[in-house]
C-alpha positions as CSV (number, residue, x, y, z in Angstrom):
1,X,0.0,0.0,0.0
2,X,0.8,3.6,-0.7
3,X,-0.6,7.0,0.2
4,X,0.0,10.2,-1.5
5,X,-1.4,13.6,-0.8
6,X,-1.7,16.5,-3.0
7,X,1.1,19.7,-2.5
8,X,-1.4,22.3,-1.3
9,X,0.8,26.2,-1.2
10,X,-0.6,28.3,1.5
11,X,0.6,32.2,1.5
12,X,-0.7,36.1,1.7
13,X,-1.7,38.3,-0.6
14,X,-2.6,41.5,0.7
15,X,-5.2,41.1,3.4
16,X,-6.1,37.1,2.0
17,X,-4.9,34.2,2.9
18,X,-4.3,31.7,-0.5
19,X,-4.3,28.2,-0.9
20,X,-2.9,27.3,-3.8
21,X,-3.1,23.6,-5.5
22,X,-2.2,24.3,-9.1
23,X,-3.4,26.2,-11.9
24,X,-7.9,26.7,-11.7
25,X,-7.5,25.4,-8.2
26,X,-7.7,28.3,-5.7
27,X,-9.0,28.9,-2.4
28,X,-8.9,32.2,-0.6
29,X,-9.9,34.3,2.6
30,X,-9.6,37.3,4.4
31,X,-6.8,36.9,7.2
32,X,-8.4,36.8,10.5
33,X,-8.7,40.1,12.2
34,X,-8.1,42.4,9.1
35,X,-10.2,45.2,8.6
36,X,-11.0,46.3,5.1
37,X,-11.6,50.0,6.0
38,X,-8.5,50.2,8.1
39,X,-6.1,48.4,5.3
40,X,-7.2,50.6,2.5
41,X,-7.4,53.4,4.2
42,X,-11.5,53.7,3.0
43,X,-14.1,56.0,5.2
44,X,-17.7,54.6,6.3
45,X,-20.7,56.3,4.9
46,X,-23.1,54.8,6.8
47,X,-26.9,54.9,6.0
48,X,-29.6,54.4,8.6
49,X,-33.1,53.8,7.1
50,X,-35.6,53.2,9.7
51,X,-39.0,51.8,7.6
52,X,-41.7,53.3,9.7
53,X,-45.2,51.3,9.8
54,X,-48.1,52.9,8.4
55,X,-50.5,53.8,11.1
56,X,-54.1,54.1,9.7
57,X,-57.0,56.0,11.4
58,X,-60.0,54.2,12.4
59,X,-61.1,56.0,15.3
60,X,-60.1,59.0,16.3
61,X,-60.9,62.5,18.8
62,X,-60.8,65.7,17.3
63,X,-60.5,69.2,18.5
64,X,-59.7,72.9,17.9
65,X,-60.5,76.3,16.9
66,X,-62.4,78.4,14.4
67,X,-62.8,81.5,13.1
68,X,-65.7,82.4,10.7
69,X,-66.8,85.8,9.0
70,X,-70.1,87.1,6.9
71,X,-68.8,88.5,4.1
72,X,-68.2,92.5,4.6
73,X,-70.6,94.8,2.9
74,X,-71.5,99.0,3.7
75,X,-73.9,98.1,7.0
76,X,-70.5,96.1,8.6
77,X,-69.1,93.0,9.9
78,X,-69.1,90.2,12.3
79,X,-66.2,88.0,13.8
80,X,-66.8,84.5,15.2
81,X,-64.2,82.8,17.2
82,X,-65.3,79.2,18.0
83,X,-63.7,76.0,20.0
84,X,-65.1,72.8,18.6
85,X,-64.6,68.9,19.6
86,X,-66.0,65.9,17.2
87,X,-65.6,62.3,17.0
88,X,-64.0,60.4,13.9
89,X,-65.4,57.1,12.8
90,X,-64.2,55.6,9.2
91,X,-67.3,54.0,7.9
92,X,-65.5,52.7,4.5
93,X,-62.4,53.1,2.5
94,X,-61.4,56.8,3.2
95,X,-64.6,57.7,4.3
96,X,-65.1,59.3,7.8
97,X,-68.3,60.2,9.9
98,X,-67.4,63.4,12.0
99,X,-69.8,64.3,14.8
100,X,-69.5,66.9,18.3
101,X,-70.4,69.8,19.2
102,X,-69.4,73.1,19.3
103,X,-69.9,76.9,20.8
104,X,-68.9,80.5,19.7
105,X,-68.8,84.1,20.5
106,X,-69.4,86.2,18.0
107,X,-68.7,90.1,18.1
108,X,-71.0,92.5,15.7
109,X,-70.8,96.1,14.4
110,X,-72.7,97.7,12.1
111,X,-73.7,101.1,10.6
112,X,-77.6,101.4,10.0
113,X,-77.0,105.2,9.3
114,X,-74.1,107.7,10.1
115,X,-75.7,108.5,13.3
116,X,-76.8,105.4,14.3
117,X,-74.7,102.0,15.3
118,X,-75.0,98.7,16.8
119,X,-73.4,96.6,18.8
120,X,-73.7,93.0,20.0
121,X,-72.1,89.8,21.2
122,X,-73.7,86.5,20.1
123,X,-73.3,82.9,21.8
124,X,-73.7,79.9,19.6
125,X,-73.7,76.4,20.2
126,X,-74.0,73.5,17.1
127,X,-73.7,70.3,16.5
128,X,-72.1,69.8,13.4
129,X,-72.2,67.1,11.7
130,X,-69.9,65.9,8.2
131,X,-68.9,63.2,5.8
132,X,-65.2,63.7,5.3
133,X,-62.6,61.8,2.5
134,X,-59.2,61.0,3.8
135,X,-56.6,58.7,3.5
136,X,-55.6,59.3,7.4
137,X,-52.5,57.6,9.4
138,X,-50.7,59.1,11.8
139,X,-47.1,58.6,9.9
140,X,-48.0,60.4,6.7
141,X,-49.8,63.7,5.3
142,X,-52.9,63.8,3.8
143,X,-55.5,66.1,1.7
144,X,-59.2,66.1,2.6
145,X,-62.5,67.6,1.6
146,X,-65.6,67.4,3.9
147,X,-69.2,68.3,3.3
148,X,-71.8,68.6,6.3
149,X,-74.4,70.6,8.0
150,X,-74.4,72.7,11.8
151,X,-78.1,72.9,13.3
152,X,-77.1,76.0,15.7
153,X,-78.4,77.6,18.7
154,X,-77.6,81.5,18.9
155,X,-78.6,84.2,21.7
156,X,-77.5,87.7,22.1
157,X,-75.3,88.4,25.4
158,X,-75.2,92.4,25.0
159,X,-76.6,94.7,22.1
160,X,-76.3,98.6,22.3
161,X,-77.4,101.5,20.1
162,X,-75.6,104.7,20.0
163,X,-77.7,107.4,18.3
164,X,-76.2,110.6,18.2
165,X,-73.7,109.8,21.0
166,X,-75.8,108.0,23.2
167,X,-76.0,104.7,24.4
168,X,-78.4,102.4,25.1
169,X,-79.6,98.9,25.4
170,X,-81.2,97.2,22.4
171,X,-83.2,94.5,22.0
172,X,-81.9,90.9,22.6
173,X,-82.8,88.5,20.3
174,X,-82.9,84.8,19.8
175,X,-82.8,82.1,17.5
176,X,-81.9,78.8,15.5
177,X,-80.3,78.2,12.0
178,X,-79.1,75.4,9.9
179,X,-75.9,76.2,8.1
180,X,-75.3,73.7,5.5
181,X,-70.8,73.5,4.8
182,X,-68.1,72.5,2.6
183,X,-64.3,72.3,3.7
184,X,-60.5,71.4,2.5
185,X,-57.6,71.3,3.7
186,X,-54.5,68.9,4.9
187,X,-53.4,66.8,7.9
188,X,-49.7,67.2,8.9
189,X,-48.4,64.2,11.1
190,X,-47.2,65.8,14.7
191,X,-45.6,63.4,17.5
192,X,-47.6,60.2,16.4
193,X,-50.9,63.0,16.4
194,X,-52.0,64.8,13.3
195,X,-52.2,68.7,13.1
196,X,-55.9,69.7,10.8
197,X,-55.7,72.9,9.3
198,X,-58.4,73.7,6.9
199,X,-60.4,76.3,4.9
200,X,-64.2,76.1,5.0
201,X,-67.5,78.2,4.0
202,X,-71.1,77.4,4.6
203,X,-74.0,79.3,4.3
204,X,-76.6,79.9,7.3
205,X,-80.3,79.5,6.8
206,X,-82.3,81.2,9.7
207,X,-85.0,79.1,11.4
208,X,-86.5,82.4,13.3
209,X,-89.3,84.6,12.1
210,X,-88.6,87.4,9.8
211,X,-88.7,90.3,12.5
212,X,-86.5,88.5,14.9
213,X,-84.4,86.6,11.5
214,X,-80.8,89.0,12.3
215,X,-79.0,86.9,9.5
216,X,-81.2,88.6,6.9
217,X,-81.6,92.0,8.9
218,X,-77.8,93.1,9.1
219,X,-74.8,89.8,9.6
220,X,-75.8,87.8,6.2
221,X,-76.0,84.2,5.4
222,X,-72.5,83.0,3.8
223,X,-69.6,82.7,6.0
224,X,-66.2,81.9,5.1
225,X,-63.1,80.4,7.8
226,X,-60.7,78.5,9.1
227,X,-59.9,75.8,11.5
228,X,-57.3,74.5,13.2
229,X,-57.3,71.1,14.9
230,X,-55.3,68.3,16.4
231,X,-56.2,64.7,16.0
232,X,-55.5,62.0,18.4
C-alpha cells in the first residue's frame, strides 16, 4: 500500500490568505482580524433607514379652533371665534363620519346710518355634523375635503345702540339656523398626532321669524373660515 497527498501552497496576498493547489484550483480568505476599512485606508458612509409602519386612522378625537366671518358689505361686519370637539369614525375606504359639538362668541358692528350704530355679542352652540374623505394615518400627510351641515343655537349676550352719542340697550334677540358647509384642507403628522388645518364656508339659513331673522336684517348668510385642529 501507498498513500500520497496533493502539495497544497498556502501564503498572503494583501489582506487574503491563499491556498494554492495548481493552476484553476484556488481557495482564498480574508486573514483573521483584518479590517477592510482600516487596510485601504476607506471611510464609512453609513446609511440608517428606519421603515416606519403605516399607522391608519379608524377612530379618532378631534378638537380645535375656528374663526368664521359674513362676508363684509357698507352696514359692517361680524367675527366668530369658535372651539369645537368631534368624533372620527371611518365608515368605509377613506370615508369618515365626523360628529360633536361646538360653541362660539361672535362680536358684531354695524352702521344702519351715520348717526346710528349697533353693537352685540352673540353665543352659539351647534352640532355639526360631516362626511369627510381622507386617507388618514398618523405617519404620513394627507389632503381632505368634507361636506356637512351645523343645526345652531344662537342668543344675544349684549346689544347697544348709540344714536347721536348715546348709548343704550337694544333688543336681545334669539334664535336657531341650519348652516349647510363644505371644507378642504390637509393633515400634517405631529408626534404620532395629526395637526388639521383647513379652509371652510357654509352658508346659514335662519329658522327664526322674519322680524327676529338677524342673519337677513344686518350679519348675512355665507360665512367663510378656518380651522385648526389636532387629531389623536
Amino acid at each position: 500500500m501507498a498513500k500520497s497527498q496533493a502539495v497544497i501552497d498556502n501564503f498572503t496576498v494583501g489582506p487574503y490568505e491563499v491556498d494554492y493547489k495548481g493552476e484553476g484550483d484556488v481557495n482564498f480568505r480574508l486573514r483573521k482580524g483584518v479590517d477592510l476599512y482600516k487596510y485601504f485606508g476607506l471611510k464609512k458612509d453609513t446609511v440608517i433607514v428606519e421603515n416606519k409602519k403605516d399607522k391608519p386612522v379608524k377612530k379618532a378625537f378631534e378638537a380645535g379652533l375656528s374663526f368664521a366671518t359674513p362676508r363684509f358689505d357698507i352696514k359692517g361686519a361680524l367675527n366668530s371665534f369658535g372651539l369645537y370637539g368631534s368624533a372620527k369614525t371611518k365608515v368605509a375606504g377613506s370615508v369618515y363620519l365626523n360628529y360633536g359639538g361646538m360653541v362660539a362668541i361672535s362680536f358684531g358692528h354695524y352702521n344702519e346710518s351715520p348717526d346710528n350704530t349697533t353693537k352685540d355679542v352673540l353665543f352659539e352652540v351647534g352640532v355639526p355634523l360631516a362626511v369627510e374623505f381622507a386617507n388618514l394615518d398618523y405617519e404620513k400627510s394627507s389632503l381632505f375635503a368634507s361636506i356637512g351641515f351645523t343645526p345652531a343655537y344662537y342668543t344675544t349676550l349684549s346689544a347697544k345702540e348709540i344714536k347721536a352719542e348715546t348709548e343704550v340697550n337694544s333688543e336681545k334677540k334669539n334664535g336657531m339656523y341650519v348652516a349647510p358647509r363644505v371644507g378642504i384642507g390637509g393633515y400634517i403628522p405631529l408626534d404620532g398626532h395629526l395637526l388639521k388645518i383647513g379652509l371652510f364656508g357654509e352658508y346659514r339659513i335662519s329658522c327664526s321669524k322674519e322680524e327676529d331673522d338677524i342673519l337677513k336684517q344686518r350679519i348675512g348668510h355665507t360665512f367663510v373660515g378656518a380651522n385648526i385642529g389636532y387629531t389623536f
